[in-house]
ZAMARGU-4260 file (C-alpha; in steps of 0.2 Angstrom, whole numbers, plus 5000, padded with zeros to 4 digits):
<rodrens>
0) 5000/5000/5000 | 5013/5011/5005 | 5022/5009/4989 | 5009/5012/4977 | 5004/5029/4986
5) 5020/5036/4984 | 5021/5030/4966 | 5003/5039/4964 | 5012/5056/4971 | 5025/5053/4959
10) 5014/5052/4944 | 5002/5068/4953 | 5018/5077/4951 | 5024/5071/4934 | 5041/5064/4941
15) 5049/5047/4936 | 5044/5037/4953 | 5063/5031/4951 | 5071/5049/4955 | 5056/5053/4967
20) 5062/5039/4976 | 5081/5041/4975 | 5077/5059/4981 | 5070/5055/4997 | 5077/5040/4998
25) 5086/5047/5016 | 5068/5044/5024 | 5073/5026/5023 | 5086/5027/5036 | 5099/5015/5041
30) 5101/5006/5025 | 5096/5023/5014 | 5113/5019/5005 | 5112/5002/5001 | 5093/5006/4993
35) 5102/5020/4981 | 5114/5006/4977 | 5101/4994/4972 | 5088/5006/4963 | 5102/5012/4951
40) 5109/4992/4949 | 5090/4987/4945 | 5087/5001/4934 | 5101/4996/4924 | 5096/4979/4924
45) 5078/4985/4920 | 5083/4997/4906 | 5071/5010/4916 | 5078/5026/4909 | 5076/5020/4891
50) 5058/5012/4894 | 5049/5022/4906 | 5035/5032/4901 | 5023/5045/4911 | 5006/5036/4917
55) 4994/5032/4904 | 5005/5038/4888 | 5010/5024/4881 | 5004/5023/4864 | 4986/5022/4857
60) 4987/5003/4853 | 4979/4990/4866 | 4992/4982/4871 | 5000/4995/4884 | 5017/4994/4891
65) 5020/5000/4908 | 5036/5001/4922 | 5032/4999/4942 | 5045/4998/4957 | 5045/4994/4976
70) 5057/4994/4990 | 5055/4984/5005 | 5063/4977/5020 | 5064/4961/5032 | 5070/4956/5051
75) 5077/4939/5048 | 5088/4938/5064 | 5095/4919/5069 | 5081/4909/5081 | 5090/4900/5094
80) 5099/4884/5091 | 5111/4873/5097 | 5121/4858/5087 | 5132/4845/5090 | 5148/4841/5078
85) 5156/4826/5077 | 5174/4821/5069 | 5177/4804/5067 | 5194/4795/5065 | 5190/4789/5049
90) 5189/4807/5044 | 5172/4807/5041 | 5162/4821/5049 | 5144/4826/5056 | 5133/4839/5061
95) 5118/4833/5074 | 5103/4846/5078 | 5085/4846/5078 | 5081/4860/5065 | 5070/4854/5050
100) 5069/4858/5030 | 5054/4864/5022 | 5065/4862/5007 | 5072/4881/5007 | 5091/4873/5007
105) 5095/4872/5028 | 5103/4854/5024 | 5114/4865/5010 | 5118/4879/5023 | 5123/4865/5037
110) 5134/4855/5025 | 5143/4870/5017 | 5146/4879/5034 | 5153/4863/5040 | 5161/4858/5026
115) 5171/4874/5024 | 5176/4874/5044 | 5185/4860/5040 | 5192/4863/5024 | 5183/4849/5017
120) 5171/4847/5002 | 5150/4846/5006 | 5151/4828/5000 | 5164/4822/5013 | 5152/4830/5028
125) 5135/4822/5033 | 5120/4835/5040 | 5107/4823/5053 | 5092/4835/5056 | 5073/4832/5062
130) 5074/4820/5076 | 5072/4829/5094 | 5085/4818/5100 | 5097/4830/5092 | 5101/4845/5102
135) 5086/4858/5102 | 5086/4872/5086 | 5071/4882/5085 | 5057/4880/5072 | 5057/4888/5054
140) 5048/4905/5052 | 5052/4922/5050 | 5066/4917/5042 | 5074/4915/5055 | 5083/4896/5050
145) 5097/4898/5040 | 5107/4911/5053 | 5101/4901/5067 | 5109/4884/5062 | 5123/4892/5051
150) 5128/4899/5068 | 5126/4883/5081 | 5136/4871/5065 | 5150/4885/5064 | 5153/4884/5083
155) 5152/4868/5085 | 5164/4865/5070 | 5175/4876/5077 | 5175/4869/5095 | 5179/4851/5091
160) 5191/4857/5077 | 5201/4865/5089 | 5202/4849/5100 | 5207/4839/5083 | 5221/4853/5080
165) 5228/4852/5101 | 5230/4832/5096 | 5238/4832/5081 | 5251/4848/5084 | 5265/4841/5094
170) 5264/4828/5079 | 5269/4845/5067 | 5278/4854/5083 | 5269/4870/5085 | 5255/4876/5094
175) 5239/4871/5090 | 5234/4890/5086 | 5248/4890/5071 | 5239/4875/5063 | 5223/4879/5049
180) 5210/4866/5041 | 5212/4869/5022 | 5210/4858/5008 | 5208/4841/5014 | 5224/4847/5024
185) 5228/4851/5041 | 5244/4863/5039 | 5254/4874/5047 | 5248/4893/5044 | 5266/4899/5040
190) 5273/4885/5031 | 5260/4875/5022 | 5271/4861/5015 | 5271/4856/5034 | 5255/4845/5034
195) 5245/4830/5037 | 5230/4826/5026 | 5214/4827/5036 | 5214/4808/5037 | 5230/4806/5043
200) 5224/4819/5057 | 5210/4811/5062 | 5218/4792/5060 | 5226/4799/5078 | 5210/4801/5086
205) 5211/4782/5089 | 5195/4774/5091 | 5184/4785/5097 | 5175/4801/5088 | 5178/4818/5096
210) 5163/4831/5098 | 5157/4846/5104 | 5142/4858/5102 | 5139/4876/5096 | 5124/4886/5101
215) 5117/4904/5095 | 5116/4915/5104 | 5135/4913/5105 | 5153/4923/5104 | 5157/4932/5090
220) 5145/4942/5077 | 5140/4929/5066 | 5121/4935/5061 | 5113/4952/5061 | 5094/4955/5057
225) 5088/4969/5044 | 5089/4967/5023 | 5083/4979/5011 | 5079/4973/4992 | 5072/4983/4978
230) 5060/4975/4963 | 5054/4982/4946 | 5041/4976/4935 | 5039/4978/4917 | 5022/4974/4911
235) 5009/4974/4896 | 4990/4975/4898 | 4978/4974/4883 | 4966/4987/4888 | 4951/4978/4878
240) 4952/4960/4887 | 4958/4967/4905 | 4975/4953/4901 | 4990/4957/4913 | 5006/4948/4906
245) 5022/4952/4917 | 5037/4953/4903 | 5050/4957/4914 | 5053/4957/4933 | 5070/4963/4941
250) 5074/4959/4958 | 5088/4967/4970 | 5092/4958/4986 | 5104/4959/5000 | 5105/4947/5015
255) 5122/4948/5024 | 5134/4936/5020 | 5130/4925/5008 | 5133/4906/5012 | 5126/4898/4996
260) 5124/4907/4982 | 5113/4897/4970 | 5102/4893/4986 | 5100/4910/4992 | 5095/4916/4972
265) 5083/4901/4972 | 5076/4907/4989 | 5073/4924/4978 | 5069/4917/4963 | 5052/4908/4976
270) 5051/4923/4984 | 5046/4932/4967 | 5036/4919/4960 | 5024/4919/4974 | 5021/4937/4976
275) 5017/4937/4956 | 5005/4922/4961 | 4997/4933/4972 | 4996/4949/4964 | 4990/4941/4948
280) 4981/4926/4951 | 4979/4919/4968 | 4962/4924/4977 | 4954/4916/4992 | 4933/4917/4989
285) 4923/4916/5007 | 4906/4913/5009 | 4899/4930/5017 | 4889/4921/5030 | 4900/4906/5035
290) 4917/4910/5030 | 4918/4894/5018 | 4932/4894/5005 | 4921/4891/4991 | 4935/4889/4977
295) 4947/4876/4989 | 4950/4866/4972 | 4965/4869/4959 | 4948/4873/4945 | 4945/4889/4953
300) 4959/4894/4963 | 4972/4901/4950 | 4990/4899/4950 | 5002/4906/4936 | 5011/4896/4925
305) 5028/4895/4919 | 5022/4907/4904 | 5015/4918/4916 | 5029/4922/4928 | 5040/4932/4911
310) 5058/4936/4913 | 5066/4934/4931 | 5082/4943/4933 | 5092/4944/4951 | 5108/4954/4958
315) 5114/4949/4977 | 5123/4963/4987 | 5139/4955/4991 | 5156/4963/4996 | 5160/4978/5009
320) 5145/4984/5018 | 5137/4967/5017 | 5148/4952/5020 | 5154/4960/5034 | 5136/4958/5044
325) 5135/4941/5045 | 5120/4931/5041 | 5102/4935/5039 | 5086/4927/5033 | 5083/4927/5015
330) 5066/4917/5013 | 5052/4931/5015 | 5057/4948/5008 | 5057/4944/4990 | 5040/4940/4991
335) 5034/4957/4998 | 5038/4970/4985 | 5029/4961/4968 | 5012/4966/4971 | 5016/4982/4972
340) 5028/4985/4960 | 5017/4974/4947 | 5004/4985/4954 | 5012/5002/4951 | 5017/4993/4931
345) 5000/4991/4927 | 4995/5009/4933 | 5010/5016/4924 | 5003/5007/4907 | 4983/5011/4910
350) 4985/5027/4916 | 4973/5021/4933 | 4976/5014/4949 | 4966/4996/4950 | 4962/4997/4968
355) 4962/4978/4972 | 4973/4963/4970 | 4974/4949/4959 | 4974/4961/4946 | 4963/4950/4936
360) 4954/4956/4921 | 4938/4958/4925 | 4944/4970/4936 | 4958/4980/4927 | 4941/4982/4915
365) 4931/4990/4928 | 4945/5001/4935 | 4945/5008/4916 | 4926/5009/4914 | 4925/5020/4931
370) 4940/5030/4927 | 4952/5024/4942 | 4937/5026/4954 | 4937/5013/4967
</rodrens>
């Protein structure tokens, strides 16, 4: 809501909703900078400048094309959790906790937080999750999973690392603080031909596996809470059938440090597809009187297809400024900015604000008939 009034005071004043926004984009506080970054990345991506028109001028044809944008922000601060990581003297390697996945890649994060603790590749670590034997990690939800467990795992990694690297350095003769876990090797930090491989190290363990756990909260900054992402729709509407079809949708995200990068775009890449869903398609119908879902069938209640969703495009903020915050929750802000910035497109291209999601044609039809009017 808040986005598509401020792209209507745009249009009132006749400015490009992009430089109305980067001119008062300081009344987004804190991460003011980081929005500027991204609106000027997603208008590049977007090719804004070269396709934007004023509201309601874009051609005399039916088919209109129109440009929309939003900006929008997220918590996502690490639940509590606590894991248990076991090293193994045949060199194998386990994380232990009682976190779950909805399928939104917490057995990817475990294993590749692990896996790089110890210098090792994801395939040579094993992730055990969802049984509550396994220490306690909170549930999923306000994506708050991936820095909760990606914090516990690197803990606990750390913690029976360090009683691996007190075994094995008189073996190397220095002090277990000079060793490092790189490549498959444990190695001296300042001479790195000094080294055994990772099986060698843990063959001294004897018989027994060693183990420790992590928890978050815990030392060290490791999470933070508070993104910021930016999205822009490009859309065409045929004015005589009331037919929305998305072209185009650029998305600009930032999360902290990035643990996966193809996991975290995909979590994007769901993030938008559901927030099109919704802004075109998906539509609970109640009864009035007893609050029945009367379209609870895949008939009436419409989804978007694969033609339906157009042209996805992503950028992830990595680097200085971002890397440098530690983790934090990716799953839900993608999905908050498409209705409105699909919203503010289809405006753009009609000349009139349709005053209700899905924008379905019957009602882009009605919002032309009335003239905007609600």
């Amino acid at each position: 809501v808040t986005m598509s009034a401020l792209e209507d005071m745009a249009a009132k004043i006749e400015m490009d909703p992009l430089d109305f926004f980067l001119k008062n984009i300081s009344l987004t506080g804190v991460r003011a900078e980081s929005y500027a970054e991204e609106l000027k990345l997603g208008a590049d991506m977007m090719g804004w400048k070269r396709k934007w028109k004023p509201r309601g001028k874009n051609g005399d044809g039916p088919i209109k094309r129109g440009l929309g944008l939003s900006l929008h922000t997220w918590g996502g601060r690490g639940h509590q959790s606590n894991c248990e990581v076991l090293i193994h003297p045949d060199g194998s390697a386990e994380a232990r906790l009682a976190s779950q996945d909805l399928g939104t890649g917490t057995r990817t994060v475990i294993a590749t937080v692990l896996a790089e603790t110890f210098g090792l590749r994801v395939r040579d670590v094993t992730v055990r999750i969802g049984d509550s034997r396994f220490p306690a990690s909170g549930a999923s939800g306000g994506s708050t999973t991936v820095g909760g467990v990606s914090s516990s795992t690197r803990r606990g990694a750390l913690n029976v690392l360090e009683i691996l690297l007190q075994k094995v350095a008189p073996e190397l003769g220095v002090a277990p603080e000079e060793l490092e876990a790189v490549r498959g090797r444990i190695r001296v930090k300042a001479s790195p031909n000094r080294y055994l491989t990772w099986k060698q190290a843990t063959g001294r363990l004897g018989v027994n596996p060693i183990s420790a756990n992590g928890a978050n909260p815990g030392p060290g900054k490791l999470i933070d809470s508070g993104v910021g992402g930016i999205q822009m729709a490009d859309v065409a509407v045929d004015v005589e059938t009331g037919v929305v079809k998305l072209e185009k949708m650029v998305a600009v995200q930032d999360c902290g440090l990035i643990i996966d990068m193809l996991t975290a775009k995909s979590q994007v890449y769901g993030g938008m597809i559901m927030g099109i869903a919704s802004a075109l398609a998906e539509e609970r119908i109640l009864d009035p009187v007893t609050g029945r879902l009367l379209n609870d069938d895949m008939e009436f209640y419409k989804l978007p297809g694969i033609g339906d969703i157009g042209d996805l495009v992503i950028h992830m903020m990595t680097g200085p400024g971002y890397d440098e915050r530690g983790v934090i929750g990716l799953g839900e802000p993608p999905v908050i900015s498409p209705a409105a910035a699909i919203s503010n497109a289809v405006a753009n291209a009609i000349g009139v604000r349709v005053p209700y999601l899905p924008l379905t044609p019957d009602r882009v039809l009605e919002t032309l008939e009335k003239g905007g009017a609600a």
